[in-house]
VOBA-1610 file (N, C-alpha, C; in pm, whole numbers, padded with zeros to 5 digits, always signed):
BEGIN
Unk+00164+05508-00491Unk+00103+05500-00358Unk+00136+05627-00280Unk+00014+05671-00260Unk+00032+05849-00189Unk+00106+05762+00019Unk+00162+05888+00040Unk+00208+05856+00195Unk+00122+05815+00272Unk+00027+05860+00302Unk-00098+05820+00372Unk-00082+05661+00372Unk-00154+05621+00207Unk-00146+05458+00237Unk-00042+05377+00223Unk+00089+05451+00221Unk+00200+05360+00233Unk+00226+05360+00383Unk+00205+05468+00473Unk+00182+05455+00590Unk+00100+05337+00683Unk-00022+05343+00612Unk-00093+05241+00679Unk-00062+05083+00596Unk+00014+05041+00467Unk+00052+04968+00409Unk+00211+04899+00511Unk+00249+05015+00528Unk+00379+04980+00631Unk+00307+04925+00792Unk+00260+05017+00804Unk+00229+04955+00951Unk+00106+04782+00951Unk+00053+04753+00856Unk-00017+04659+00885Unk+00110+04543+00828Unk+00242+04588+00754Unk+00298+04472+00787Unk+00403+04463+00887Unk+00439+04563+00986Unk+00500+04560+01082Unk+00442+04458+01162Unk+00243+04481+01216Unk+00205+04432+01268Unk+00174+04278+01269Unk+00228+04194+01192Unk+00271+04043+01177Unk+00363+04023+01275Unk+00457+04168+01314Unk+00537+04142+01421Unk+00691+03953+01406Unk+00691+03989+01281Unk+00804+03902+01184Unk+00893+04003+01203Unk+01021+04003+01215Unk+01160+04046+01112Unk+01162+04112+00971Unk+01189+04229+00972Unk+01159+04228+00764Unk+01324+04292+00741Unk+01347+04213+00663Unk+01487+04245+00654Unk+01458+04430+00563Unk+01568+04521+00573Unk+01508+04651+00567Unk+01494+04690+00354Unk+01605+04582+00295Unk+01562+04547+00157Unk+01449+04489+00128Unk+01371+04399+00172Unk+01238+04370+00179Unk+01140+04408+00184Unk+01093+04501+00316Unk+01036+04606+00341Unk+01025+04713+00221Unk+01127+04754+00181Unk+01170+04860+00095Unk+01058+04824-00036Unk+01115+04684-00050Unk+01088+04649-00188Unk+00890+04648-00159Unk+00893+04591-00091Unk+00734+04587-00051Unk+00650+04667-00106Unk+00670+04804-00082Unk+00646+04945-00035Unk+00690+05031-00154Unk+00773+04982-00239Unk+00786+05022-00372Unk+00870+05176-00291Unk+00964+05154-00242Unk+00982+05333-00199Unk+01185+05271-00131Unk+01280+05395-00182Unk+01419+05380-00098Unk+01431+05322+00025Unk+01575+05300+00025Unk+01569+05240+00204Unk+01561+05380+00234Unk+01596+05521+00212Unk+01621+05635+00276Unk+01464+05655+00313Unk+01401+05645+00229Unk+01241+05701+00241Unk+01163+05569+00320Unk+01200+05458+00331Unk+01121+05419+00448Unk+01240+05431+00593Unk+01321+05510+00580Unk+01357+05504+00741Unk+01246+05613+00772Unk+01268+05728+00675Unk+01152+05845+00676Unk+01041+05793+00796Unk+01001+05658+00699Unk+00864+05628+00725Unk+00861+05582+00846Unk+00963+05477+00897Unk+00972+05419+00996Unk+00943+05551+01150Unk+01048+05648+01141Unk+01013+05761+01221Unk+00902+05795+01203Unk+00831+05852+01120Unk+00698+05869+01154Unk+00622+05769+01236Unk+00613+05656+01184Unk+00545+05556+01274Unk+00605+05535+01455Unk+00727+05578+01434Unk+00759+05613+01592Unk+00700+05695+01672Unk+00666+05818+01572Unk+00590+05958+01611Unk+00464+05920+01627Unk+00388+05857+01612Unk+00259+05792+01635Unk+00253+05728+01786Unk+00359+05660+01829Unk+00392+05600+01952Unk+00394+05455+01959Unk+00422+05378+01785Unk+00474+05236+01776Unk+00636+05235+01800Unk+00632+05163+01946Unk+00759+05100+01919Unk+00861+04996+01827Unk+00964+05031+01740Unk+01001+04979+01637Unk+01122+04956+01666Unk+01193+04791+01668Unk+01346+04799+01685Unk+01405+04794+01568Unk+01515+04852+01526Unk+01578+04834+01414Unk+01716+04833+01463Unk+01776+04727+01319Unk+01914+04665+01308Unk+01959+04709+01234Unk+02086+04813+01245Unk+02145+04850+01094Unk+02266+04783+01063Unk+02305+04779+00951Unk+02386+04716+00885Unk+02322+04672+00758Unk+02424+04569+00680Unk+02357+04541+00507Unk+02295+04481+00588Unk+02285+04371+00652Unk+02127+04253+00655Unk+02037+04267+00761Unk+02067+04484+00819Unk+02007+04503+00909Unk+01833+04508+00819Unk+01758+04533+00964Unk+01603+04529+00923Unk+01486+04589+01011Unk+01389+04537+01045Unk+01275+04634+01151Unk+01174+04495+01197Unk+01140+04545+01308Unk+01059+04462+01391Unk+00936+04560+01536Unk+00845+04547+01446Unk+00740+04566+01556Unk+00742+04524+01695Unk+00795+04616+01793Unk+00793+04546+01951Unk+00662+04508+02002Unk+00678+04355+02025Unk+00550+04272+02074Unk+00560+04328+02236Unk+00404+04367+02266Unk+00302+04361+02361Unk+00352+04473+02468Unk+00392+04576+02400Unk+00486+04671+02494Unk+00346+04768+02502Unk+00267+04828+02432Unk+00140+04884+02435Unk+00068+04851+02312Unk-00073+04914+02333Unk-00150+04871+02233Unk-00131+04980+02127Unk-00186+04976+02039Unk-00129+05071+01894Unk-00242+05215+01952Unk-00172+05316+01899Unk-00249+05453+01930Unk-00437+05443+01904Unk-00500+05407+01917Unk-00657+05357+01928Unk-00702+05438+02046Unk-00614+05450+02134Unk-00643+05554+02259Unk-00786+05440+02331Unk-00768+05314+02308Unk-00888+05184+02381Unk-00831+05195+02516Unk-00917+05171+02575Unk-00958+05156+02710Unk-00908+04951+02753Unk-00839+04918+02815Unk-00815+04754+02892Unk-00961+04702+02815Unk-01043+04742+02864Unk-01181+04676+02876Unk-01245+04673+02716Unk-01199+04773+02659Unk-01238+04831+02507Unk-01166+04683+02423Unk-01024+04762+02462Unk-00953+04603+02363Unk-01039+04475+02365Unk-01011+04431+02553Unk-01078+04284+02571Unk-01243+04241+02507Unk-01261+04331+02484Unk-01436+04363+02405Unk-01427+04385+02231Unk-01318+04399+02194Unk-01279+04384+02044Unk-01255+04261+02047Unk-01153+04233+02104Unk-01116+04061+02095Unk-01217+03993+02115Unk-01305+03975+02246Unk-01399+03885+02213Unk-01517+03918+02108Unk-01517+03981+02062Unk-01593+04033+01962Unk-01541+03983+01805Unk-01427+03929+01795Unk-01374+03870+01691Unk-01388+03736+01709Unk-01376+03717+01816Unk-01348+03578+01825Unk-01503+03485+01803Unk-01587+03593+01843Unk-01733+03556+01808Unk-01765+03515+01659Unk-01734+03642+01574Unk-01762+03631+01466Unk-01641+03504+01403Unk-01531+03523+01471Unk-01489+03364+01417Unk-01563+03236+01424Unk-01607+03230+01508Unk-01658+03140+01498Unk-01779+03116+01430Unk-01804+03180+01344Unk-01956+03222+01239Unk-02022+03249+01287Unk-02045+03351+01421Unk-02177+03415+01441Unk-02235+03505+01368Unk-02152+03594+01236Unk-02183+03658+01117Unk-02101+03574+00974Unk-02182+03512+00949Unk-02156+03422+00806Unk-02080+03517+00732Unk-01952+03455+00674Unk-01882+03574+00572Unk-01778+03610+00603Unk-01776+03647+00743Unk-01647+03727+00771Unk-01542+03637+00906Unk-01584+03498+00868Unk-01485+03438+00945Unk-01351+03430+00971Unk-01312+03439+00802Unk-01133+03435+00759Unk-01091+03615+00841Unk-01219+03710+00788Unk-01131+03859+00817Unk-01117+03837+00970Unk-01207+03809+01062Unk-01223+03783+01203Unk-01110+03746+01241Unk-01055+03623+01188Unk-00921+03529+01274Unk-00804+03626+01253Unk-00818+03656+01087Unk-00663+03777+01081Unk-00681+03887+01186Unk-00782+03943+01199Unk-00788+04083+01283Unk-00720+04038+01442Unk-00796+03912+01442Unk-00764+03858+01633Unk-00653+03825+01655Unk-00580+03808+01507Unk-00481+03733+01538Unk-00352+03866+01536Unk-00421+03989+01502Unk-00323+04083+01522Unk-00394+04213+01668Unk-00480+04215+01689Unk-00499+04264+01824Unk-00453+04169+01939Unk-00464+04019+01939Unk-00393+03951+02045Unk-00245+03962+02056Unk-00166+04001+01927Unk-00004+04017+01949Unk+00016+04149+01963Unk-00078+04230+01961Unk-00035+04409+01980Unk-00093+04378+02218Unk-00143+04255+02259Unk-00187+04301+02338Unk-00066+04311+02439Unk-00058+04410+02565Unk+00041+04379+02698Unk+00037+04222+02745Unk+00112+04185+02803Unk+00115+04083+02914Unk-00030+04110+02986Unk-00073+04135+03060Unk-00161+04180+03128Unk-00318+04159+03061Unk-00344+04218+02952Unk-00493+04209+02869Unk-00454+04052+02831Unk-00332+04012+02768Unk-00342+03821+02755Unk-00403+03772+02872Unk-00324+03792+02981Unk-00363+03740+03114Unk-00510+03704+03104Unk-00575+03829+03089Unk-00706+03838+03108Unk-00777+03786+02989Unk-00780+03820+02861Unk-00818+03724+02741Unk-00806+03570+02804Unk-00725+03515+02812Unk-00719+03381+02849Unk-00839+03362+02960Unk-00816+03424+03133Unk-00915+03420+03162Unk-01007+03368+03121Unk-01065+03502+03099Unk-01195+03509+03006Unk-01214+03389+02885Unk-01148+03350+02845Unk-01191+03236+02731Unk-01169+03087+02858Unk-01079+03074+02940Unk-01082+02944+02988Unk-01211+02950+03111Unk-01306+03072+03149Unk-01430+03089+03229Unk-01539+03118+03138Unk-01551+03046+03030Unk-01668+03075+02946Unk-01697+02979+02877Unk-01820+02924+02873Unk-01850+02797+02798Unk-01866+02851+02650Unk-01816+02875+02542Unk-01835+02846+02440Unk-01994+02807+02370Unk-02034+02884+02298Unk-02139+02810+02247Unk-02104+02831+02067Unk-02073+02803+01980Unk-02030+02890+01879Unk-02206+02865+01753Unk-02217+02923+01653Unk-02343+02935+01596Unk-02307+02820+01492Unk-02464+02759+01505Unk-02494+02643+01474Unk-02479+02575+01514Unk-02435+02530+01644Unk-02384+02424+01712Unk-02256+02341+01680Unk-02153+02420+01595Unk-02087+02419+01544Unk-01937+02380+01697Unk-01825+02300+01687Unk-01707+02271+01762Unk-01642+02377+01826Unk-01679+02416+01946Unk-01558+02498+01984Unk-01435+02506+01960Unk-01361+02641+01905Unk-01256+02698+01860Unk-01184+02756+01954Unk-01018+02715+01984Unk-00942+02817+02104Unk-00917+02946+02060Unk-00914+03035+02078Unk-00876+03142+02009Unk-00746+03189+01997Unk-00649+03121+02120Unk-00545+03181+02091Unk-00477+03035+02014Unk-00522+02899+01966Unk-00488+02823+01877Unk-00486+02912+01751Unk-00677+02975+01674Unk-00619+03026+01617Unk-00550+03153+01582Unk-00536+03209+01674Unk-00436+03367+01660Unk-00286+03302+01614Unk-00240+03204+01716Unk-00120+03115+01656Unk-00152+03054+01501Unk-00217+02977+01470Unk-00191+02968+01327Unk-00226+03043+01221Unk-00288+03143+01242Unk-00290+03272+01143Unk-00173+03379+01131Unk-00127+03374+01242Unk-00013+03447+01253Unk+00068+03324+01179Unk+00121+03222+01171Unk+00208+03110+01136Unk+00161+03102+01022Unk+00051+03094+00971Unk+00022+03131+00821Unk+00084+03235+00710Unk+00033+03347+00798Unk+00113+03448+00760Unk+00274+03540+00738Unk+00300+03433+00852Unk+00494+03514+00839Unk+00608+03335+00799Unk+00482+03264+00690Unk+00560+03160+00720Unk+00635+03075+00771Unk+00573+03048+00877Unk+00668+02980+01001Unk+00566+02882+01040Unk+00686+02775+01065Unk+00622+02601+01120Unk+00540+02587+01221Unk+00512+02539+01287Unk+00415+02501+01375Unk+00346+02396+01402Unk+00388+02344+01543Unk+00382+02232+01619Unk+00222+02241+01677Unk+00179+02107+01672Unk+00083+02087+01790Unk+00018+01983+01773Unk-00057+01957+01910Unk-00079+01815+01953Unk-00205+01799+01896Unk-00224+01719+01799Unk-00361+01670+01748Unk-00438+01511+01730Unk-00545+01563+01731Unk-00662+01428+01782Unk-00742+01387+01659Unk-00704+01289+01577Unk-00737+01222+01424Unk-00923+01198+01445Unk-00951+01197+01360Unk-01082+01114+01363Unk-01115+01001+01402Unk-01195+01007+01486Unk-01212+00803+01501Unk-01229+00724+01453Unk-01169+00586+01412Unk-01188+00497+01311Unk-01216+00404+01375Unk-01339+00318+01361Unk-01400+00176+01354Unk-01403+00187+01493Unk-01487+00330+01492Unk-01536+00350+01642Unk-01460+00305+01799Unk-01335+00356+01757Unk-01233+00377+01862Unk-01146+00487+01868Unk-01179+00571+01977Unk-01058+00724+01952Unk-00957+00674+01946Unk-00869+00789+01826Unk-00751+00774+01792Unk-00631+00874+01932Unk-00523+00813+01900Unk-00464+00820+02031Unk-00402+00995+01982Unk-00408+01122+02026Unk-00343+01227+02028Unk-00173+01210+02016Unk-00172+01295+01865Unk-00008+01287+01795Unk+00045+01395+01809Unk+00187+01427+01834Unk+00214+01564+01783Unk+00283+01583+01607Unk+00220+01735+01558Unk+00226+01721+01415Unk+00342+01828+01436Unk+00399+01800+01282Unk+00503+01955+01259Unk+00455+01964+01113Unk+00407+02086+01102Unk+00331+02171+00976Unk+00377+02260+00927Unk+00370+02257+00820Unk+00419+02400+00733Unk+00291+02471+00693Unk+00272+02573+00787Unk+00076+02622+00727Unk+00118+02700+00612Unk-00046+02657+00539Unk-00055+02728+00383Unk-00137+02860+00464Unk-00270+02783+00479Unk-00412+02865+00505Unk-00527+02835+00609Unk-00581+02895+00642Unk-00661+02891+00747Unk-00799+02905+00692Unk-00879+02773+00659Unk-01041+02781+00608Unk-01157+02755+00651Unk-01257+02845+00690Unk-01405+02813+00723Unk-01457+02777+00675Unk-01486+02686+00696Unk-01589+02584+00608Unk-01729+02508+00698Unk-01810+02592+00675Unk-01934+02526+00735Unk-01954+02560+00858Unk-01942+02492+00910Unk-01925+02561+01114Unk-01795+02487+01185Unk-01679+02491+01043Unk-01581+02398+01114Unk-01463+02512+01075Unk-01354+02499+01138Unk-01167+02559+01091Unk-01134+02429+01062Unk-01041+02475+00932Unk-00954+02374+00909Unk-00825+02464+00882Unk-00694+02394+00930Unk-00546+02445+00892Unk-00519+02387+00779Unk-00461+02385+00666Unk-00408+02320+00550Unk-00310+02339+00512Unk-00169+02288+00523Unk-00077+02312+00522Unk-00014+02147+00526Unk+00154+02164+00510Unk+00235+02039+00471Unk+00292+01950+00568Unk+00287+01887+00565Unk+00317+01778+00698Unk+00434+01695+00707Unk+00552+01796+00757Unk+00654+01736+00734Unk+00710+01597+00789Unk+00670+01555+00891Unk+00659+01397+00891Unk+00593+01306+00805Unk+00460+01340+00778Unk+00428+01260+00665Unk+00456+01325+00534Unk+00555+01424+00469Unk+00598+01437+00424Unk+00463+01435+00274Unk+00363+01467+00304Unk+00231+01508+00209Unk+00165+01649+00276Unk+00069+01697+00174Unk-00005+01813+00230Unk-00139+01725+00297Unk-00180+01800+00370Unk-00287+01791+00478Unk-00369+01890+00527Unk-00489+01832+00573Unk-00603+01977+00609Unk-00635+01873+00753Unk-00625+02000+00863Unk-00655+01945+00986Unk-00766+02060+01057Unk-00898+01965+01134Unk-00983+02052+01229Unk-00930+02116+01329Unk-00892+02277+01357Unk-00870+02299+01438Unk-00909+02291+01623Unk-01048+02258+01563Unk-01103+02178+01703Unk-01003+02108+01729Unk-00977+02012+01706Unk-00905+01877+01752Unk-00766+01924+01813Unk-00687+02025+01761Unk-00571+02071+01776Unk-00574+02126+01945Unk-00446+02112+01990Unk-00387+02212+02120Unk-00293+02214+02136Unk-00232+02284+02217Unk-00082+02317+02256Unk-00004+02380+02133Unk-00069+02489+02036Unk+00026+02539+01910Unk+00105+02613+01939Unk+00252+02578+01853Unk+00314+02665+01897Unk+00421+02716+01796Unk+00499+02813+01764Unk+00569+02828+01635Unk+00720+02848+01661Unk+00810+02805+01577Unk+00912+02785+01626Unk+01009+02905+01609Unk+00941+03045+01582Unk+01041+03138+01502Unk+01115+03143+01405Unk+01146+03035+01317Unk+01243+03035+01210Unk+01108+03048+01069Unk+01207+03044+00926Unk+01075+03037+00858Unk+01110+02927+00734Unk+01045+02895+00682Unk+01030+02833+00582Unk+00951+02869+00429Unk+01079+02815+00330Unk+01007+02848+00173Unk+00837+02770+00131Unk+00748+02843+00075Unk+00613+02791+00086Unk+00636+02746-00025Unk+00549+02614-00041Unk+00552+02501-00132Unk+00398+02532-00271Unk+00399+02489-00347Unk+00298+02520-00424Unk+00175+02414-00371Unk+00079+02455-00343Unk-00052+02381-00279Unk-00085+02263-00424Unk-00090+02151-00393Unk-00188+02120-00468Unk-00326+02103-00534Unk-00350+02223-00511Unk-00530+02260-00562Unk-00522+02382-00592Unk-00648+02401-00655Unk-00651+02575-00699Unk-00683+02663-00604Unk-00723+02633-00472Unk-00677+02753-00338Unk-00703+02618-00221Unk-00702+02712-00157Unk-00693+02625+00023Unk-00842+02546+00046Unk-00990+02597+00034Unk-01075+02601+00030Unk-01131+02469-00065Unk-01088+02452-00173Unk-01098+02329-00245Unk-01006+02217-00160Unk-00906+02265-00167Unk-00802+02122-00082Unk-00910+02088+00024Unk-00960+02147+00096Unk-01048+02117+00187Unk-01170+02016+00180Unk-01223+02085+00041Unk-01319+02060+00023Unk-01322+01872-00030Unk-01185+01886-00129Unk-01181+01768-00151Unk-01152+01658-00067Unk-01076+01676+00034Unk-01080+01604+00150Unk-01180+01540+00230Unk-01272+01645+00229Unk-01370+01563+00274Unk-01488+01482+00193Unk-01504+01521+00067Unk-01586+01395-00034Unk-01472+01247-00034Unk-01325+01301+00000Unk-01280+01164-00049Unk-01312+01069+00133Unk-01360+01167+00231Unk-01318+01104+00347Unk-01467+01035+00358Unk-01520+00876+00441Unk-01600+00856+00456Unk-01690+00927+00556Unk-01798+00997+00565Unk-01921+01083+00617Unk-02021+00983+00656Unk-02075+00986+00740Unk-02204+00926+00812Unk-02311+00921+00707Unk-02364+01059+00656Unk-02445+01083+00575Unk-02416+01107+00436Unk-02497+01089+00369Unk-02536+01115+00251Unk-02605+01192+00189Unk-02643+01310+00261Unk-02772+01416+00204Unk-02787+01469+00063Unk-02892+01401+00019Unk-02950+01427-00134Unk-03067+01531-00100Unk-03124+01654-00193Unk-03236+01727-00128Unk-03249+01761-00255Unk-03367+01779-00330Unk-03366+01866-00484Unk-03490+01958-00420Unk-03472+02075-00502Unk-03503+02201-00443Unk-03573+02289-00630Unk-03685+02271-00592Unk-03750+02381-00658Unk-03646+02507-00726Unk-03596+02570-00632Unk-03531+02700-00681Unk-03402+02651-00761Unk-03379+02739-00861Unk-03254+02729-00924Unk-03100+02722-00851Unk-03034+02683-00947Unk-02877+02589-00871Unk-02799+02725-00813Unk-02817+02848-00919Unk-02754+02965-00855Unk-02843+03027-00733Unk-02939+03022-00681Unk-02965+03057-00538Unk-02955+02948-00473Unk-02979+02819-00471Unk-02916+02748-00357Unk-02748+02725-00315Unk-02653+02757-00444Unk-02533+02747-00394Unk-02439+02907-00350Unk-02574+02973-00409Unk-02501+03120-00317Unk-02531+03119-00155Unk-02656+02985-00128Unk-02628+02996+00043Unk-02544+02893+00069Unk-02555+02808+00031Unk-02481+02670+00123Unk-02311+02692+00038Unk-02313+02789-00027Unk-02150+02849-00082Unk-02057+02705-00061Unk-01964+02646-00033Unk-01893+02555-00028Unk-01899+02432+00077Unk-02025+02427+00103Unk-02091+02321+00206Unk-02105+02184+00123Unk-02144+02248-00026Unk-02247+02109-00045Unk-02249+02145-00205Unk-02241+02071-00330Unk-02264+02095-00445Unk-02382+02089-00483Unk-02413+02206-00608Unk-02555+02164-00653Unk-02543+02232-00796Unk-02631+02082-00837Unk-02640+02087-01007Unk-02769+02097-01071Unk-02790+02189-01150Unk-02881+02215-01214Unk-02988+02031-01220Unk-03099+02068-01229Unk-03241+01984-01239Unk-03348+02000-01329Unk-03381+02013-01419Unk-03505+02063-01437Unk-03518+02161-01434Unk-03650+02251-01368Unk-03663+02344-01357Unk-03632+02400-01209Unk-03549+02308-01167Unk-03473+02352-01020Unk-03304+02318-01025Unk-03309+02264-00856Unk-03144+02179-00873Unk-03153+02079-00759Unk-03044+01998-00767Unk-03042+01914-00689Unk-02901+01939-00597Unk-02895+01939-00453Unk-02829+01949-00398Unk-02730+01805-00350Unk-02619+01780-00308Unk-02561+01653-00249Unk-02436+01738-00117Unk-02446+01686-00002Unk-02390+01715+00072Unk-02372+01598+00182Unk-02235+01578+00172Unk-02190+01448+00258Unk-02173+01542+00380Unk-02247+01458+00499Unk-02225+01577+00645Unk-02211+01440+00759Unk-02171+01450+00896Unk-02169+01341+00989Unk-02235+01399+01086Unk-02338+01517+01046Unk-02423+01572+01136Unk-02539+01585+01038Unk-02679+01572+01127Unk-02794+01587+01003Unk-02857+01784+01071Unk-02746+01802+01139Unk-02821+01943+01222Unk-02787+02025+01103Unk-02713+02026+01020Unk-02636+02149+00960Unk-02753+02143+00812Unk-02810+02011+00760Unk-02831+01999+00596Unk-03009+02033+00691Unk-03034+02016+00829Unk-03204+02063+00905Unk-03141+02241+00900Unk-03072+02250+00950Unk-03075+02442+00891Unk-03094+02515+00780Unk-03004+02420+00695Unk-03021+02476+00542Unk-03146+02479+00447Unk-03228+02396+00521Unk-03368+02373+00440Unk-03480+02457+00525Unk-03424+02447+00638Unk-03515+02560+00723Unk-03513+02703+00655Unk-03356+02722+00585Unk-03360+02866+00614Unk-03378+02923+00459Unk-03383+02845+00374Unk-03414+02880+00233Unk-03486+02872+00195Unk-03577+02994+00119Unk-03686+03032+00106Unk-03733+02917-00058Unk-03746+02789-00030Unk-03804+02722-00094Unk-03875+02588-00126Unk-03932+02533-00207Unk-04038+02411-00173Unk-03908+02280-00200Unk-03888+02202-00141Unk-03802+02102-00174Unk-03873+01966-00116Unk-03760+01883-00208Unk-03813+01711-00139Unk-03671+01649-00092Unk-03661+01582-00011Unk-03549+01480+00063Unk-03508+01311-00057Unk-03467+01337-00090Unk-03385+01194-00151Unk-03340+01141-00077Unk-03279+01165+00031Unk-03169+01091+00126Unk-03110+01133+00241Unk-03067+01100+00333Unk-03114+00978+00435Unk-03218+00946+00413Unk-03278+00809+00495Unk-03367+00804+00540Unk-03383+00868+00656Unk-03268+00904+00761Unk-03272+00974+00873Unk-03291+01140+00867Unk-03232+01173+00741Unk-03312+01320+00719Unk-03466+01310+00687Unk-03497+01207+00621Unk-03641+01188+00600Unk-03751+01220+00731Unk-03676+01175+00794Unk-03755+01115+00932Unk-03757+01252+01056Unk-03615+01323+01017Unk-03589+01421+01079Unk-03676+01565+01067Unk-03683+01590+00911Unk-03727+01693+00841Unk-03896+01657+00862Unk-03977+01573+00884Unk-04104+01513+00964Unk-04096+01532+01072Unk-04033+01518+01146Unk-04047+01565+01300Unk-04047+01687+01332Unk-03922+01828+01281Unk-03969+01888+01279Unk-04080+01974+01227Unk-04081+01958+01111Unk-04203+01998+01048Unk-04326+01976+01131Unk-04411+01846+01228Unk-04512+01838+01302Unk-04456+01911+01425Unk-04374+01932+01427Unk-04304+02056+01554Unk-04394+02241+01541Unk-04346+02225+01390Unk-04343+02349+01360Unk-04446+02362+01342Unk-04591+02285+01279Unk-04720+02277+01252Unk-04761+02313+01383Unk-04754+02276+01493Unk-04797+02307+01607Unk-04828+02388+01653Unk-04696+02493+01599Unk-04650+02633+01666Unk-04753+02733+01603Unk-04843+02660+01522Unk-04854+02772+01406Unk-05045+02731+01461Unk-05075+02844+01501Unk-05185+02902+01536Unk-05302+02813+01409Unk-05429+02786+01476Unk-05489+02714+01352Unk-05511+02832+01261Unk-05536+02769+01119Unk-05620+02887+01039Unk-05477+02948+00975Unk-05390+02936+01010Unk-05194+03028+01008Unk-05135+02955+00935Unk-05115+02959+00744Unk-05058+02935+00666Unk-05028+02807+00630Unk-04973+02737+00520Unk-04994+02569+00485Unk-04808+02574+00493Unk-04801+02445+00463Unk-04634+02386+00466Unk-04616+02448+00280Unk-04479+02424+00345Unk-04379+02478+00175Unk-04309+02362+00159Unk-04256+02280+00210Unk-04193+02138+00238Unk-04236+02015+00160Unk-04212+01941+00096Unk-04245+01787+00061Unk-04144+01735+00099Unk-04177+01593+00114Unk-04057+01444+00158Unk-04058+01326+00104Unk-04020+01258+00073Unk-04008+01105+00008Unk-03927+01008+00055Unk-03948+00945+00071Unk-03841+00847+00115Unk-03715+00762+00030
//
């Protein structure tokens, strides 16, 4: 690793703004303790403030919110990055949800006292709309559990269960050991271990408030699934869903599951595929058929049946006489 990117390799893990004990670091970085003090001064020379502890179990620590990192941004510049992440967190660009939360979650701890002030503001004077009609997300909930993800450390907060047999459940406080932080659909989920109930768990960050981390850290446990994203996923086929959405689709199984990516399974058909997606909203499985370029039929609901007809004589409307035929079939 040439200096250059051990430079910028060092500084993006300063910026977790954790403790690194200075053997750690070292080892990280593949380089002497002599040659990262080297390094450490340079990064001083840049104008990051860095405290360090010497001794054997001395180490280094990124000083939180003393200025923003050399970017030479403007108050207004930062607060316009941040909300600009926080957008795309919330899937206003499909794809880059997970990079979004890490980035926010390290420009909100590089910010002063002062730009928080105002971030907060600004998020508690703004109605939220997030894309797709998808649950509003706090942002500094998740800047806290991405950061708590990342430097392994616990984290408290007050959360609101799903409703069962159509009565809200009463708001608990949890203590978590976070794995990972996953987008899934137009929802966050945290997934991580639940040391009162003493099992792993995946929780909507919607539902969550008041997070908070306790500074100490903890050894990470082996997940039970093959990444975070499946734990998720399986959670919710095992959880009961409102709906049932069946849709078989003309086009082959590899272009419908490169869009609906981990929404919804789909298995080869014929000379198409058939899709299945358990949802407790019918808005999300009315987008997906809107937006894919192909002829399909409805198996199920009957309330998607009924839905995907309504708009459709919506959309017939719009459409000038003489102006193209439907691509759509339905069945009941």
């Amino acid at each position: 690793m040439n200096t250059s990117a051990r430079m910028l390799r060092l500084l993006s893990l300063l910026q977790t703004h954790r403790y690194w004990p200075g053997g750690e670091l070292a080892d990280r970085l593949e380089v002497s303790p002599r040659t990262l003090r080297r390094d450490i001064d340079r990064i001083r020379e840049l104008g990051y403030d860095v405290d360090a502890v010497r001794g054997v179990s001395g180490g280094y620590q990124l000083r939180a919110g003393s200025t923003l990192p050399p970017l030479l941004l403007e108050d207004e510049e930062a607060i316009a990055i941040a909300v600009g992440l926080h957008t795309a967190a919330s899937g206003a660009v499909a794809g880059l949800e997970e990079t979004a939360v890490q980035a926010l979650a390290k420009v909100i701890a590089l910010m002063p006292p002062r730009l928080r002030r105002r971030m907060e503001a600004l998020r508690s004077q703004t109605d939220g709309v997030p894309w797709g009609g998808g649950p509003v997300v706090d942002a500094t909930v998740l800047s806290v559990l991405a950061q708590a993800c990342r430097d392994d450390e616990p984290v408290g907060f007050v959360y609101t269960a799903r409703p069962r047999d159509g009565r809200a459940a009463e708001p608990t406080q949890r203590r978590v050991e976070p794995h990972r932080l996953v987008s899934l659909g137009r929802r966050w989920y945290l997934v991580g271990y639940d040391r009162d109930r003493q099992d792993w768990r995946s929780f909507r960050v919607d539902r969550m408030r008041d997070a908070t981390t306790t500074g100490h850290r903890f050894r990470p446990r082996e997940l039970p699934a093959a990444d975070a994203a499946s734990f998720v996923q399986a959670g919710i086929r095992s959880a009961p869903q409102r709906y049932d959405v069946r849709v078989r689709f003309a086009a082959d199984a590899d272009t419908v599951a490169a869009y609906v990516g981990r929404w919804a399974t789909v298995e080869p058909a014929g000379a198409g595929c058939v899709m299945h997606m358990p949802s407790d909203s019918l808005d999300w499985p009315l987008m997906v058929l809107a937006h894919l370029d192909s002829e399909f039929t409805v198996e199920g609901p009957a309330e998607l049946v009924d839905a995907v007809a309504r708009v459709g004589e919506r959309f017939a409307r719009a459409v000038p006489r003489g102006g193209g035929s439907g691509r759509g079939s339905i069945k009941g």
